[in-house]
Jmol script that loads the backbone (N, CA, C; Angstrom):
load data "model"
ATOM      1  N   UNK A   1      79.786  81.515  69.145  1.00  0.00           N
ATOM      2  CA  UNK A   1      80.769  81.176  70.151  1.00  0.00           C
ATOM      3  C   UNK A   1      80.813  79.652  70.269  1.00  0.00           C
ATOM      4  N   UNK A   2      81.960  79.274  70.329  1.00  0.00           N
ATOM      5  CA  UNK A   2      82.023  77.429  69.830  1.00  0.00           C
ATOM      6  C   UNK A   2      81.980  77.103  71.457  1.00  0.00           C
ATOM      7  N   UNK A   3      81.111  75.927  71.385  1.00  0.00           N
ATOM      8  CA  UNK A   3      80.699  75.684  73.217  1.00  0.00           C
ATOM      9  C   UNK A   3      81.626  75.638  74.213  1.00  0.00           C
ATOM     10  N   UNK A   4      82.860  75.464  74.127  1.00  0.00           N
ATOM     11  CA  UNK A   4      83.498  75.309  75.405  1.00  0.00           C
ATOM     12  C   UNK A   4      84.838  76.509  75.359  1.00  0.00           C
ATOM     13  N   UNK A   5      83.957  77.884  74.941  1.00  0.00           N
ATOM     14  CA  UNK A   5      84.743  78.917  75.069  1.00  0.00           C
ATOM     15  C   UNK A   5      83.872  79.451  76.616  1.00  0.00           C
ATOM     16  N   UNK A   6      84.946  80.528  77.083  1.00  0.00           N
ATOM     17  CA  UNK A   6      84.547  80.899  78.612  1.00  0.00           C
ATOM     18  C   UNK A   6      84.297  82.324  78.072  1.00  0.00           C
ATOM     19  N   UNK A   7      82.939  82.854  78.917  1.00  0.00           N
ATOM     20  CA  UNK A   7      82.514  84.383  78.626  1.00  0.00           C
ATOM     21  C   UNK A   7      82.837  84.555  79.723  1.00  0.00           C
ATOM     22  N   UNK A   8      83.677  86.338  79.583  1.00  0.00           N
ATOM     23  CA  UNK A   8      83.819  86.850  81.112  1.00  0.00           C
ATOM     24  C   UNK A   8      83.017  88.125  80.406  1.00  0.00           C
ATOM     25  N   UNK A   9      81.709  88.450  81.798  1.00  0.00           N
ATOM     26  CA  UNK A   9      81.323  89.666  81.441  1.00  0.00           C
ATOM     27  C   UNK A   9      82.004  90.622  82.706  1.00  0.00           C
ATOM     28  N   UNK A  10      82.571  91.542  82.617  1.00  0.00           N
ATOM     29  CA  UNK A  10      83.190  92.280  83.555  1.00  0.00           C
ATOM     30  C   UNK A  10      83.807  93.429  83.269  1.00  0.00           C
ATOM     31  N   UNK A  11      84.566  93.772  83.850  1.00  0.00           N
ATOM     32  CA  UNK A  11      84.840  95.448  83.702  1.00  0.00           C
ATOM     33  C   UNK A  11      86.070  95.701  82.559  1.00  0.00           C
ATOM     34  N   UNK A  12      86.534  96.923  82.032  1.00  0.00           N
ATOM     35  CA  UNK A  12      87.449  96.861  81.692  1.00  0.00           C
ATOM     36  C   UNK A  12      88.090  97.926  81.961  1.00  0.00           C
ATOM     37  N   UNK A  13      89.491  98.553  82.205  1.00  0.00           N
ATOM     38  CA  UNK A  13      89.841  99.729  82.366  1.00  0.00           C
ATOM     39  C   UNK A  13      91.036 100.355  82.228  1.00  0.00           C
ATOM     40  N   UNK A  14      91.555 101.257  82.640  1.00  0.00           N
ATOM     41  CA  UNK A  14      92.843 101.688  82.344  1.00  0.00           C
ATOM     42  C   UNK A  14      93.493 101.756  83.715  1.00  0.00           C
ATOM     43  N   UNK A  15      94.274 101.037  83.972  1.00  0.00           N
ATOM     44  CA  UNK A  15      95.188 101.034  85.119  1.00  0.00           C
ATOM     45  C   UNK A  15      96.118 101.976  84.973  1.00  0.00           C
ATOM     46  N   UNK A  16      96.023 103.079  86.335  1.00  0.00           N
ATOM     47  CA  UNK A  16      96.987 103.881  86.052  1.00  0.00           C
ATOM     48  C   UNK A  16      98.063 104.203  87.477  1.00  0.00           C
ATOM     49  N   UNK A  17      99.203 103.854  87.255  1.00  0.00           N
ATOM     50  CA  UNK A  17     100.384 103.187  88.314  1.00  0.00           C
ATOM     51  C   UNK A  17     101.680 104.381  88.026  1.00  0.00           C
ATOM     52  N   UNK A  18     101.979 104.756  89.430  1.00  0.00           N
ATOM     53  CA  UNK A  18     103.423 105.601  89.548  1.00  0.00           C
ATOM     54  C   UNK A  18     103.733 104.995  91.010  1.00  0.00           C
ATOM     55  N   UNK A  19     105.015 105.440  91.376  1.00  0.00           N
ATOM     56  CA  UNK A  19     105.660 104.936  92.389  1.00  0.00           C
ATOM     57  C   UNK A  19     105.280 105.935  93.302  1.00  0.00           C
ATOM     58  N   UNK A  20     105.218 105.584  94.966  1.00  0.00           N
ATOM     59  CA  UNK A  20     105.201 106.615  95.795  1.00  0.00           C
ATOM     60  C   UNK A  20     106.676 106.290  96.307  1.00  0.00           C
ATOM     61  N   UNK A  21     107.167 107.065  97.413  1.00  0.00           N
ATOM     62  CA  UNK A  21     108.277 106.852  98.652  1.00  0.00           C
ATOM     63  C   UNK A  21     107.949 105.348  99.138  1.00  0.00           C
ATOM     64  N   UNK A  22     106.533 105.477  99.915  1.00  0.00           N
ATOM     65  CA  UNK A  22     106.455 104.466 100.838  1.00  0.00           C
ATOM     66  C   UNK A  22     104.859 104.520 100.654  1.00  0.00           C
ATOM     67  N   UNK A  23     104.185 103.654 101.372  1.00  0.00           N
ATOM     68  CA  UNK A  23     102.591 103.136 101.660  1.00  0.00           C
ATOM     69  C   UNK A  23     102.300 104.104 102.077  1.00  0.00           C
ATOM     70  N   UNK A  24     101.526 105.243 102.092  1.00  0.00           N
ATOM     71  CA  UNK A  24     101.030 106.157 102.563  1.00  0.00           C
ATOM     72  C   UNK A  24      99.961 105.402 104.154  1.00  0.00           C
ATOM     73  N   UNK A  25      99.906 105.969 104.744  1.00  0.00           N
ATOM     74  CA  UNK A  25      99.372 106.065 106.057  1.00  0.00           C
ATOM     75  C   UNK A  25      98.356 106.541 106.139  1.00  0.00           C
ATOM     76  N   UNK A  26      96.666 106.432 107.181  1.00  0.00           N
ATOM     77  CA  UNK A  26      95.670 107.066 106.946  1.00  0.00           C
ATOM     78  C   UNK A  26      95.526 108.208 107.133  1.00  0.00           C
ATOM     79  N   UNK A  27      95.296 109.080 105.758  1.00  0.00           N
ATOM     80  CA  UNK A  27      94.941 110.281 105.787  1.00  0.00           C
ATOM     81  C   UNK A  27      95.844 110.945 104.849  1.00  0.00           C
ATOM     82  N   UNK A  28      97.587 110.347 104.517  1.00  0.00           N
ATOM     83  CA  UNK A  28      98.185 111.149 104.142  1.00  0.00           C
ATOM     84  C   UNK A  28      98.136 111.053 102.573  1.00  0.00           C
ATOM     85  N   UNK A  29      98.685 112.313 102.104  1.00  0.00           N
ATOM     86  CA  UNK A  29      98.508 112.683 100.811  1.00  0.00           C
ATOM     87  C   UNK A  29     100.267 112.623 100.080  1.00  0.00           C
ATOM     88  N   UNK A  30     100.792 111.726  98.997  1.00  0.00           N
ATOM     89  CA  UNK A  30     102.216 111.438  98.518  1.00  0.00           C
ATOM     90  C   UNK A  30     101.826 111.946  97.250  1.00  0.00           C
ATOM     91  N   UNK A  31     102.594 112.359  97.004  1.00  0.00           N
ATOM     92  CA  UNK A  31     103.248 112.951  95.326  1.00  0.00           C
ATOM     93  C   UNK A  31     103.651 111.621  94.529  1.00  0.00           C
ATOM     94  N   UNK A  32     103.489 111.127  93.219  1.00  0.00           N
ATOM     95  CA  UNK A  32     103.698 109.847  92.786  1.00  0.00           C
ATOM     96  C   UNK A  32     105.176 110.954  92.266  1.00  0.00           C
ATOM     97  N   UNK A  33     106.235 109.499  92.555  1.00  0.00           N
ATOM     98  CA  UNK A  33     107.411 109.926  92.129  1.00  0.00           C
ATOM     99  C   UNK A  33     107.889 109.479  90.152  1.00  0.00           C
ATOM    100  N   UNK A  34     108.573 109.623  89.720  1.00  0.00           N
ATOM    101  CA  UNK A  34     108.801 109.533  88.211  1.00  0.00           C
ATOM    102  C   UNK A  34     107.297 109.566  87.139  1.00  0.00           C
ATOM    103  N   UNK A  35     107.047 108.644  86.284  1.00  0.00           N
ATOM    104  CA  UNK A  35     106.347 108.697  85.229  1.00  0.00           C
ATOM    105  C   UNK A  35     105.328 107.874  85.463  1.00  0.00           C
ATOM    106  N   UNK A  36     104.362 108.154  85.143  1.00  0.00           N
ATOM    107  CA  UNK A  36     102.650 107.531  85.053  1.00  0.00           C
ATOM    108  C   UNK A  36     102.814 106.205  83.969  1.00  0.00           C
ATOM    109  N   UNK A  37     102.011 104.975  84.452  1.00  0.00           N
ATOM    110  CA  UNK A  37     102.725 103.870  83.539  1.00  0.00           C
ATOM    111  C   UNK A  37     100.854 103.565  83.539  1.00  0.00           C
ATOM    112  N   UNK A  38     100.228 103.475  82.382  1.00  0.00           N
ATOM    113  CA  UNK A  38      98.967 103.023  82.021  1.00  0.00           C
ATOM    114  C   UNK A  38      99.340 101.808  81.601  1.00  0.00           C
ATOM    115  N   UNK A  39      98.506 100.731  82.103  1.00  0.00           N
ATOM    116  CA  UNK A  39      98.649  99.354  82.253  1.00  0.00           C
ATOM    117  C   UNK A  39      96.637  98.783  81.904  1.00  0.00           C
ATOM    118  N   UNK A  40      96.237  98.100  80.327  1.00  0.00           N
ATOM    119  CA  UNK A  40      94.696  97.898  80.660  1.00  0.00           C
ATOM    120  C   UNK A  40      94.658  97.037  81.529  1.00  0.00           C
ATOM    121  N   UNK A  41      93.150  96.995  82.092  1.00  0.00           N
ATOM    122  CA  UNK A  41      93.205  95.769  83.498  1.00  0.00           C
ATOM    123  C   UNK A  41      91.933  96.283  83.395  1.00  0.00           C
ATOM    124  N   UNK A  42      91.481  95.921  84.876  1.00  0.00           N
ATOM    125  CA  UNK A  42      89.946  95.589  85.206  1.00  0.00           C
ATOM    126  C   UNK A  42      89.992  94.041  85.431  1.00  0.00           C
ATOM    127  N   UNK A  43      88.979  93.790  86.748  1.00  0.00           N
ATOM    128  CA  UNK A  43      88.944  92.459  86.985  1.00  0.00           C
ATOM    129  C   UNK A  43      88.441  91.371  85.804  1.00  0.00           C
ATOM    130  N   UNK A  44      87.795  92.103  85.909  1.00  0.00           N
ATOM    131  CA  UNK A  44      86.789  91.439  84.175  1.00  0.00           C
ATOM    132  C   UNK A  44      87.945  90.615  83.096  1.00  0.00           C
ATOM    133  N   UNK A  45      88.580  91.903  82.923  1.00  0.00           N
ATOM    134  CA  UNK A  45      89.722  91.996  81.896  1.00  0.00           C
ATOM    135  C   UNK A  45      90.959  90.820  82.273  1.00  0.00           C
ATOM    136  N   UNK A  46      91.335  90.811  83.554  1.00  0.00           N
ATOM    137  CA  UNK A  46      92.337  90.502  83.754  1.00  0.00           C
ATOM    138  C   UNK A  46      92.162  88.724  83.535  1.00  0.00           C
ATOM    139  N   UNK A  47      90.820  88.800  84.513  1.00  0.00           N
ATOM    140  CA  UNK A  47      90.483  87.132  84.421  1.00  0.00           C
ATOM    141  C   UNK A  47      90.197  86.741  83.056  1.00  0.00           C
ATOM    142  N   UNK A  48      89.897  86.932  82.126  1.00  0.00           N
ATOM    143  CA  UNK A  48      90.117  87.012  80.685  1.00  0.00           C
ATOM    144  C   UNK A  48      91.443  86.720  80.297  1.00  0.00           C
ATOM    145  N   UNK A  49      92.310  87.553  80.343  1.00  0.00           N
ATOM    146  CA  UNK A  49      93.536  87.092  79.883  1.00  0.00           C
ATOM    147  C   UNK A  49      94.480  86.102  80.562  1.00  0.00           C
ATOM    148  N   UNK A  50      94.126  86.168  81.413  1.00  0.00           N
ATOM    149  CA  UNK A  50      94.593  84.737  82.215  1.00  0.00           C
ATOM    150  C   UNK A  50      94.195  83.438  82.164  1.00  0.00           C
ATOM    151  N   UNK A  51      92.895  83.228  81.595  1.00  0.00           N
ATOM    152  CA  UNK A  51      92.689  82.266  81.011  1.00  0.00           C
ATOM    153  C   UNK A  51      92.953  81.942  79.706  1.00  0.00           C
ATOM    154  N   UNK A  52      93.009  82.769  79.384  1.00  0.00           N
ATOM    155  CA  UNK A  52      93.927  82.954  77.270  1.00  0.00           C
ATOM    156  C   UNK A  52      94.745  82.486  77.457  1.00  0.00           C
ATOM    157  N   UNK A  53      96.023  83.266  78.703  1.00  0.00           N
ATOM    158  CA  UNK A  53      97.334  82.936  79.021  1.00  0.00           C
ATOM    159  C   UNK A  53      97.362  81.287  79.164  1.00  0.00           C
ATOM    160  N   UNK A  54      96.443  80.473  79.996  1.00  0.00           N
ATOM    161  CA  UNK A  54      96.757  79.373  80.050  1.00  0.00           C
ATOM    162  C   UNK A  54      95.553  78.411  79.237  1.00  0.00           C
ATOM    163  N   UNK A  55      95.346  78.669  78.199  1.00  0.00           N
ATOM    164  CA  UNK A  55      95.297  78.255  76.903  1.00  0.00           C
ATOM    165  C   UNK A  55      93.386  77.895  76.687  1.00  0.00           C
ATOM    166  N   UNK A  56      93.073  78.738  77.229  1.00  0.00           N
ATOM    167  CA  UNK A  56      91.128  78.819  77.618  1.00  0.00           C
ATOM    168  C   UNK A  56      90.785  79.575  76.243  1.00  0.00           C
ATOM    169  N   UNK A  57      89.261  79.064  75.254  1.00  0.00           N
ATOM    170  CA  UNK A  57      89.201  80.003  74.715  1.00  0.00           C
ATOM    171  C   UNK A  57      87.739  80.797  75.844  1.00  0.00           C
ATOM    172  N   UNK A  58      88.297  82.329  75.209  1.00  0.00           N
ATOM    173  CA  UNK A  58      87.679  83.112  75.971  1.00  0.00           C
ATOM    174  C   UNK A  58      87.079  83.801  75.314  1.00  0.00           C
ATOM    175  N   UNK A  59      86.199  84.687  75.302  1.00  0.00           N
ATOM    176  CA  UNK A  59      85.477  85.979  75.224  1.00  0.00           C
ATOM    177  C   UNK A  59      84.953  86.373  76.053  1.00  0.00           C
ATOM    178  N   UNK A  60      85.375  88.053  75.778  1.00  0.00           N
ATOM    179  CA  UNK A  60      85.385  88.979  77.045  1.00  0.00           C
ATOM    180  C   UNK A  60      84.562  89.791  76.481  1.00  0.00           C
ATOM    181  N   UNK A  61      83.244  90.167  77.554  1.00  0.00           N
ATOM    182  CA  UNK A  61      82.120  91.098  77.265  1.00  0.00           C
ATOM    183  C   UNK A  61      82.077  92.368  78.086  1.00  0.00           C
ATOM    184  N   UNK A  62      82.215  93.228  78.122  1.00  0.00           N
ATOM    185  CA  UNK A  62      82.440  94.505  79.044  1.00  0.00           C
ATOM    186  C   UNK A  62      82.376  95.542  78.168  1.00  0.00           C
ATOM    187  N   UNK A  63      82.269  96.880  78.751  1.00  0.00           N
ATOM    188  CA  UNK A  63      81.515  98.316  78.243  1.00  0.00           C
ATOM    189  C   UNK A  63      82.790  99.441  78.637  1.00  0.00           C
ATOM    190  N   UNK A  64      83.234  99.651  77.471  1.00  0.00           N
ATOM    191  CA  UNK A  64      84.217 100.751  77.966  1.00  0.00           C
ATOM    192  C   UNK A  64      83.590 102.064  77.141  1.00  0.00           C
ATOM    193  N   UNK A  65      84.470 103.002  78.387  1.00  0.00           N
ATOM    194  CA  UNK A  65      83.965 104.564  78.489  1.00  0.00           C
ATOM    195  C   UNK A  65      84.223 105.218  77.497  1.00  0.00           C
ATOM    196  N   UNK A  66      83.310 106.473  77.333  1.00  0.00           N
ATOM    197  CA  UNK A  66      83.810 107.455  76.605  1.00  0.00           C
ATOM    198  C   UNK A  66      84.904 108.287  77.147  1.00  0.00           C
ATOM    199  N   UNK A  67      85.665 108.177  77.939  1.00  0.00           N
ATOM    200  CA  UNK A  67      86.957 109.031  78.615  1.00  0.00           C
ATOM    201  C   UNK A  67      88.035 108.676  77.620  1.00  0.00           C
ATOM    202  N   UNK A  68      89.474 109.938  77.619  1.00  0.00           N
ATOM    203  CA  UNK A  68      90.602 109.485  76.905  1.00  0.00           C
ATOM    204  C   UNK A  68      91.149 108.296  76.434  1.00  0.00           C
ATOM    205  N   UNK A  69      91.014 107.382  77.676  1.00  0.00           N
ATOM    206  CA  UNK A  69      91.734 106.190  77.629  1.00  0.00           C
ATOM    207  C   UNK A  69      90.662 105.010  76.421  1.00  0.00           C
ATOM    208  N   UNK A  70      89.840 105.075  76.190  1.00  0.00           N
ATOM    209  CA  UNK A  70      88.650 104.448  75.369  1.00  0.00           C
ATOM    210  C   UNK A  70      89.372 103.888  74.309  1.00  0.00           C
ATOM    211  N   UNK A  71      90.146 104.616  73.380  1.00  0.00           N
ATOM    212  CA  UNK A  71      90.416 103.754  71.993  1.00  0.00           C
ATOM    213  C   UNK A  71      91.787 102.974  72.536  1.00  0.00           C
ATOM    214  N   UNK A  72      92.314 103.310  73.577  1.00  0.00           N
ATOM    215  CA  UNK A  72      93.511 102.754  73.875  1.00  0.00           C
ATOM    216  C   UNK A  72      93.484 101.208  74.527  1.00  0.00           C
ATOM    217  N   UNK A  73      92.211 101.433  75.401  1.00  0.00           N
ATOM    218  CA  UNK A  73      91.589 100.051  76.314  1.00  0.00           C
ATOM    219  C   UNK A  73      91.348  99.092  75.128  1.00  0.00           C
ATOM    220  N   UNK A  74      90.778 100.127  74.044  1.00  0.00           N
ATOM    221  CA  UNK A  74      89.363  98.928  73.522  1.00  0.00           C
ATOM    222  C   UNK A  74      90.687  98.451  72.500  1.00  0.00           C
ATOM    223  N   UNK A  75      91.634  98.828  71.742  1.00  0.00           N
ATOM    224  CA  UNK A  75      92.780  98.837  70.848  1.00  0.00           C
ATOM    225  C   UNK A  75      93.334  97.400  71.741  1.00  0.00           C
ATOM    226  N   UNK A  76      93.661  97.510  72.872  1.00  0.00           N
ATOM    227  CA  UNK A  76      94.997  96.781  73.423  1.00  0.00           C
ATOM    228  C   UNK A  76      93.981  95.330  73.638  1.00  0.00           C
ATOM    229  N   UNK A  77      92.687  95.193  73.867  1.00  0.00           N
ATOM    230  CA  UNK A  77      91.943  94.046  74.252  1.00  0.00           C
ATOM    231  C   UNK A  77      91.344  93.377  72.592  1.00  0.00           C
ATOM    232  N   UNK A  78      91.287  94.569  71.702  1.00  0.00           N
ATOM    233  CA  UNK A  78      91.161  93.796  70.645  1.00  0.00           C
ATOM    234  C   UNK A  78      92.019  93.504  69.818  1.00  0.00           C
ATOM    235  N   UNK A  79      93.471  93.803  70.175  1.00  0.00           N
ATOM    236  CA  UNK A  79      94.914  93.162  69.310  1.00  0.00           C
ATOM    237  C   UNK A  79      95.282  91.730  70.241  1.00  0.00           C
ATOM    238  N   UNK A  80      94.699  91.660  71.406  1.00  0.00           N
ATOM    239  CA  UNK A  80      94.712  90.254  71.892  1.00  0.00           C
ATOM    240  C   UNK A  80      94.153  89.242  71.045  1.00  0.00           C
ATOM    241  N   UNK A  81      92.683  89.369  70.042  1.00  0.00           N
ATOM    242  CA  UNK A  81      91.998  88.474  69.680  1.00  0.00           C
ATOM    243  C   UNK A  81      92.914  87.426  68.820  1.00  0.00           C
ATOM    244  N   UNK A  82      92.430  86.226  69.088  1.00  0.00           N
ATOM    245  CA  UNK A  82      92.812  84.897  68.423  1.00  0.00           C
ATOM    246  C   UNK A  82      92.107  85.429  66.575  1.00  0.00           C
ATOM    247  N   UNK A  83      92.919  84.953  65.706  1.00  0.00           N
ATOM    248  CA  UNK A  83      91.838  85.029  64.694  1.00  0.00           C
ATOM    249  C   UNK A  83      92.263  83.851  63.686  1.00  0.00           C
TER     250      UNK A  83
END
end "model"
wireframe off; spacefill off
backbone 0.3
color backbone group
């Protein structure tokens, strides 16, 4: 790692986003309206690419799951890499 790259060790994950009506209220339970939109993220993740975005070199250290989303997280964070 060439010295004045930034390590983020932090999370990584699958953000998963649908629309409700409105802010649900405490206690209540909303139906997400239209289609499920998977978005990767994680704080870890995000602060990572935001420093890429504004021109930081970075490497990002974090542990992703064995759940569905796994080759999709680890796919979309390693087609980011500089090479």
């Amino acid at each position: 790692m060439p010295q004045n790259t930034i390590l983020v060790v932090g999370s990584l994950n699958m953000d998963q986003i649908v629309r409700v009506p409105h802010i649900p209220v405490l206690g209540e339970t909303l139906l997400g309206a239209g289609s499920l939109k998977l978005i990767p993220g994680g704080k870890g993740a995000n602060q990572a690419v935001t420093m890429a975005r504004l021109g930081a070199a970075v490497t990002m250290a974090g542990r992703v799951g064995s759940d569905p989303f796994r080759r999709t997280t680890h796919q979309s964070f390693a087609s980011r890499r500089r090479r």
